[in-house]
N, C-alpha and C positions, 0 to 999 in steps of 0.2 A: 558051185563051191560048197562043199559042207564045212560046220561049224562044230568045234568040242567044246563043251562046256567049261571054265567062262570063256566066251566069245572073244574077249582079248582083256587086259588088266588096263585101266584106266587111270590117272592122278591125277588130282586137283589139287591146282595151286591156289587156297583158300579155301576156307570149313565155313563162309555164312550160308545166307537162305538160298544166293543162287546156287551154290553149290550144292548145298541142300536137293533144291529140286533137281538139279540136274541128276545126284545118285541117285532119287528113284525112282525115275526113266532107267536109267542107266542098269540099276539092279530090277527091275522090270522086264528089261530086255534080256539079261541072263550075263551081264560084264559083271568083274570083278573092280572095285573102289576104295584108292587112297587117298587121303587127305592129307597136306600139310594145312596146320595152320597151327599159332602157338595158342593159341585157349585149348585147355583139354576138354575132352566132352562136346566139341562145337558143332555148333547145328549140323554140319556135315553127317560130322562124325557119328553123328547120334543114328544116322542109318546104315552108313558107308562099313566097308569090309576093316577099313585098317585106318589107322591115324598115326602121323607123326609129328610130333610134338616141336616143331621150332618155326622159326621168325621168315619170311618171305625173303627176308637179304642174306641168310644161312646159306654158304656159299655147300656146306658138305651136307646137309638135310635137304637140298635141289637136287644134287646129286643124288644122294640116296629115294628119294622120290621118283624122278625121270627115269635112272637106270632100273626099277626095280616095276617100272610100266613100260607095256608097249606102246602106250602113247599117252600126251599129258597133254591137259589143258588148266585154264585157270579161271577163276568168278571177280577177280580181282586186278588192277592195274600197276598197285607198286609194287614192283616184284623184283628182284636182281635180273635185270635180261641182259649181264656182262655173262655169266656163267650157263645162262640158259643158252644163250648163242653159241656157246665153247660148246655146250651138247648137241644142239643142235647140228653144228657142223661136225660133231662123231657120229652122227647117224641118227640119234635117236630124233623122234618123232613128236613135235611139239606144235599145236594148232591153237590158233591163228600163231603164225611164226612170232619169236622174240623180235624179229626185225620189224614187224609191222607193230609190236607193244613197245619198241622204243620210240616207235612215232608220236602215236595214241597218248604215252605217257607227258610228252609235252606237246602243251597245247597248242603253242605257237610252233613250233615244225608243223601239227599236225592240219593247222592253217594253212600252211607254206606249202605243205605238199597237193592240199584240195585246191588251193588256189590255181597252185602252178596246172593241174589238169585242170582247170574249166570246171572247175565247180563253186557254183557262188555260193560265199559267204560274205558275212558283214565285211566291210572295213576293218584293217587291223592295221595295227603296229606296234613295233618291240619298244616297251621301254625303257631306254638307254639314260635318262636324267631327268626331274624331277619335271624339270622344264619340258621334257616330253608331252607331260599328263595337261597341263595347261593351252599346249601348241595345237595340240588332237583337236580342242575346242569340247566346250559342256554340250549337254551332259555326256558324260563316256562311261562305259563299264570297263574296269581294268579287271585282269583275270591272272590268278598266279599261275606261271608254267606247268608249274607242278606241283601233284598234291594234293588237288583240291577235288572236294566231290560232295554231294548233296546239297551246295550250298554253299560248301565251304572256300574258301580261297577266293569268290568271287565278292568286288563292290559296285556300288554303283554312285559315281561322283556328279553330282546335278550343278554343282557349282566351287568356284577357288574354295568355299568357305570348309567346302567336305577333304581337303588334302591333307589336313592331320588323319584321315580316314584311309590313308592310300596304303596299299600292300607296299611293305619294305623289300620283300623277296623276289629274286627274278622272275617279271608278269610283262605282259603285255595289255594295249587297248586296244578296243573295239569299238565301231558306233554303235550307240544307243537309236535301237530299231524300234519303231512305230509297229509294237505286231498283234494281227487280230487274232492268230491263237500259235499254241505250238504245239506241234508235230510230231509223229515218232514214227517209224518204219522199221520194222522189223524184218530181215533179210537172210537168207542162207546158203552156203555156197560151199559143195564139197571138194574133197582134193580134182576128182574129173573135172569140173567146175560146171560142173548143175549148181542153177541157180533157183533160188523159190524166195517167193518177197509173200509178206503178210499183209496185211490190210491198212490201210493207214487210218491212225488214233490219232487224242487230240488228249493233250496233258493239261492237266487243271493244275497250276503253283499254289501251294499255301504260302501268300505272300511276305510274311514275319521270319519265313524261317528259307525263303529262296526252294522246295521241296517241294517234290510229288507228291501233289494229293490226290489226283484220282483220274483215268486216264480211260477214256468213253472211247466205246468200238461197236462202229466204224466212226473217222472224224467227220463231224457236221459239214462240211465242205462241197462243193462243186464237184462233177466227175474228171474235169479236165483238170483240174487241180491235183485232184487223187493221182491221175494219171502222173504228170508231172514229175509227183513227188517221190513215186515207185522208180520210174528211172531216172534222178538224180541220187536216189538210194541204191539201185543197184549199179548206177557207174562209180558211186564212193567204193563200195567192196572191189570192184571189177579193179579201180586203179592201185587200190593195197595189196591185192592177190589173194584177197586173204579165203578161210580156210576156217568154216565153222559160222556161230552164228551173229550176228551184229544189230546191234542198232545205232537206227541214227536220227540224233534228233536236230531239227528242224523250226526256223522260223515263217511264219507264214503273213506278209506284212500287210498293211493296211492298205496295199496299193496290190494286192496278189502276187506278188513275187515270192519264191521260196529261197529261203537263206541256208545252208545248213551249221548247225552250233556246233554239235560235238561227234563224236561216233567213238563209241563202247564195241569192244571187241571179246564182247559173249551177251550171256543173257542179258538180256534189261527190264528196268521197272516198268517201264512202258510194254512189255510182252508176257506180263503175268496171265491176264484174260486169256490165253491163248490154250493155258490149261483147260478150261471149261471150254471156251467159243469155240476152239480150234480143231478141225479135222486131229493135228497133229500141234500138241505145244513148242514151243520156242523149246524146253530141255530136250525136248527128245530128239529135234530138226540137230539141236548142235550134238547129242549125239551120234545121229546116224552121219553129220557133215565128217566130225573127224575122226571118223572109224572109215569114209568114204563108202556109206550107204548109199542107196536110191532116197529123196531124199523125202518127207512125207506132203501130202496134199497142207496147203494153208486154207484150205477153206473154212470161210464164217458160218458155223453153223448156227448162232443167233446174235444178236444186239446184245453187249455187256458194259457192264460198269466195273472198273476196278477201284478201289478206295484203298489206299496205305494205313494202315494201324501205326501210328506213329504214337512211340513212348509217351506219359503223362509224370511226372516226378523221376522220383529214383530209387532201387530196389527191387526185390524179388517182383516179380509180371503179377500185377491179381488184376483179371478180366474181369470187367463187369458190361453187364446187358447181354451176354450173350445168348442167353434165353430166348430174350426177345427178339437176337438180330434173328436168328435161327429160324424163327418162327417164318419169315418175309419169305416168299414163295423165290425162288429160283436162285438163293443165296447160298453160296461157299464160301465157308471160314479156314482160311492156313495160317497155324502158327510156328513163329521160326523155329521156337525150342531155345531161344536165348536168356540166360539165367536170369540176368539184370536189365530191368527197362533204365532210360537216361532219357529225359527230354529231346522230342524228333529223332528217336533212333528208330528204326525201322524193327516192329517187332511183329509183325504180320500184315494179311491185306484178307479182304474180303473180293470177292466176285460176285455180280447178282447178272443171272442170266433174265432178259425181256424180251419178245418180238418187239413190244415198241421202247426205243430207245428213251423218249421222256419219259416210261413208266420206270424204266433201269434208272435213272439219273435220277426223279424222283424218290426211289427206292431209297440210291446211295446216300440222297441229305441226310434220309430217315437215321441208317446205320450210323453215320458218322453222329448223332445227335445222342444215339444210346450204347453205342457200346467205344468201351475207352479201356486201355491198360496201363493202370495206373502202377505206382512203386508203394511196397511194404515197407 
């Protein structure tokens, strides 16, 4: 089959950093790239062919987006998928479907549906009345259905005394798991449904703020373990159908059992490394999935460390140490291009490539210790 240049027209629904990476893979390979998202200038945008300027629930800016691509994807989870479905069912071409991001977007369906296939996950239940959160028995983490991400929308009630602490908004509970680390697998699966799963990592939380700090490849783990956790990742995609690329993260308990927590239905933070380590990164795998490529090798090409640049005050981005991280032998710096840092927002990450994985991990204290993005 031959190709005319551009290869086909692309939209992305959200302008941050994944979307970001994803155009430039995308305009790498020779596609043409739109963005909705309503910041003008957004990181996307700052590489991408086109931008349009409005809100993810813009019922005639989805439209205008989708029909003006041949195919659309998104870096993001709130999204109107009442009008992405109405296109969808006209034809056009939208990966991972609106169907499987109405799951995904609430938490608890997207429990109900892993459960219902044989896929373990904690303990859950809906909370219907106050007296729910008490019945469950302490300590519980209650989780808002929707909405929440980084951190956010999630508590953790250790006892009666924390329930003026309880989410007001339709959430659900969960048990509070004993875990000796967590997990992330990165998976991909195109329309034919080639499958290719990436390496399983191991995510380090910065515990104040619930957030990824830094996500070590390959995870420190047993191989039988490893194995495991690949195919309970690839039967979570297999039973969504889904269509591009996923992660899914993962608890791994004190007793060896694997839980799975949530699953993101595109790029993830846990698949940054994949740029450096990887035969073939995480944007480019979901490019070639839902253009329905051959899909690329995941192979590790060395032991990495990834560390999140997580915001310091507020105001214009001024990096400092970078000098020095620069200097650390095997080190890549990505910055989003986001105008304004905010306390734990995501305003870049580093990568340090090592053969030996303590030397990478050693490395990363180093970076996190000197370089910071602080606000003007």
């Amino acid at each position: 089959m031959a190709y005319t240049y551009p290869l086909a027209k692309i939209g992305i629904i959200g302008g941050g950093q994944l979307a970001r990476m994803m155009t430039f893979e995308a305009k790498r390979m020779g596609f043409y790239v739109t963005v909705l998202d309503p910041t003008p200038n957004s990181p996307a945008a700052q590489v991408a062919d086109k931008q349009i300027i409005g809100d993810f629930y813009d019922e005639s800016k989805l439209r205008e987006l989708v029909e003006s691509s041949d195919i659309t994807t998104y870096d993001i989870e709130h999204i109107n998928t009442k009008v992405l479905k109405e296109l969808e069912k006209e034809g056009y071409k939208i990966y991972p479907s609106p169907h499987i991001l109405e799951i995904i977007q609430d938490k608890l369906k997207q429990k109900e549906v892993l459960y219902k296939n044989g896929i373990p996950v904690p303990k859950f239940h809906k909370v219907e009345t106050p007296e729910c959160l008490e019945k469950f028995g302490f300590p519980v983490v209650q989780k808002a259905r929707k909405g929440g991400y980084d951190g956010r929308g999630v508590v953790i009630l250790k006892d009666k005394k924390d329930l003026d602490r309880a989410i007001k908004s339709e959430s659900y509970i969960e048990e509070f798991v004993d875990i000796e680390k967590e997990l992330a697998v990165m998976v991909a699966r195109n329309v034919n449904g080639e499958i290719k799963c990436y390496p399983v990592v191991e995510m380090i939380f910065n515990e104040e703020a619930n957030i990824c700090d830094m996500v070590i490849a390959p995870a420190r783990i047993e191989e039988e373990i490893e194995k495991k956790a690949k195919e309970i990742a690839i039967k979570c995609v297999k039973v969504l159908d889904g269509v591009g690329i996923f992660g899914i993260e993962m608890f791994l308990t004190n007793d060896e059992k694997i839980l799975v927590n949530e699953i993101a239905p595109r790029p993830h933070n846990s698949g940054h490394y994949t740029i450096e380590a990887c035969e073939t990164s995480q944007f480019e795998q979901h490019i070639r999935a839902i253009n329905n490529l051959p899909l690329g090798s995941t192979r590790l090409l060395s032991p990495a460390v990834m560390v999140n640049l997580l915001g310091q005050g507020r105001g214009k981005p001024i990096i400092e140490g970078l000098k020095e991280a620069l200097s650390i032998p095997g080190l890549s710096f990505h910055f989003y291009g986001k105008k304004e840092t905010r306390p734990y927002r995501k305003m870049g990450h580093v990568t340090i490539l090592d053969e030996n994985i303590n030397n990478a991990i050693e490395k990363a204290k180093k970076v996190k210790g000197i370089l910071n993005i602080g606000g003007e």
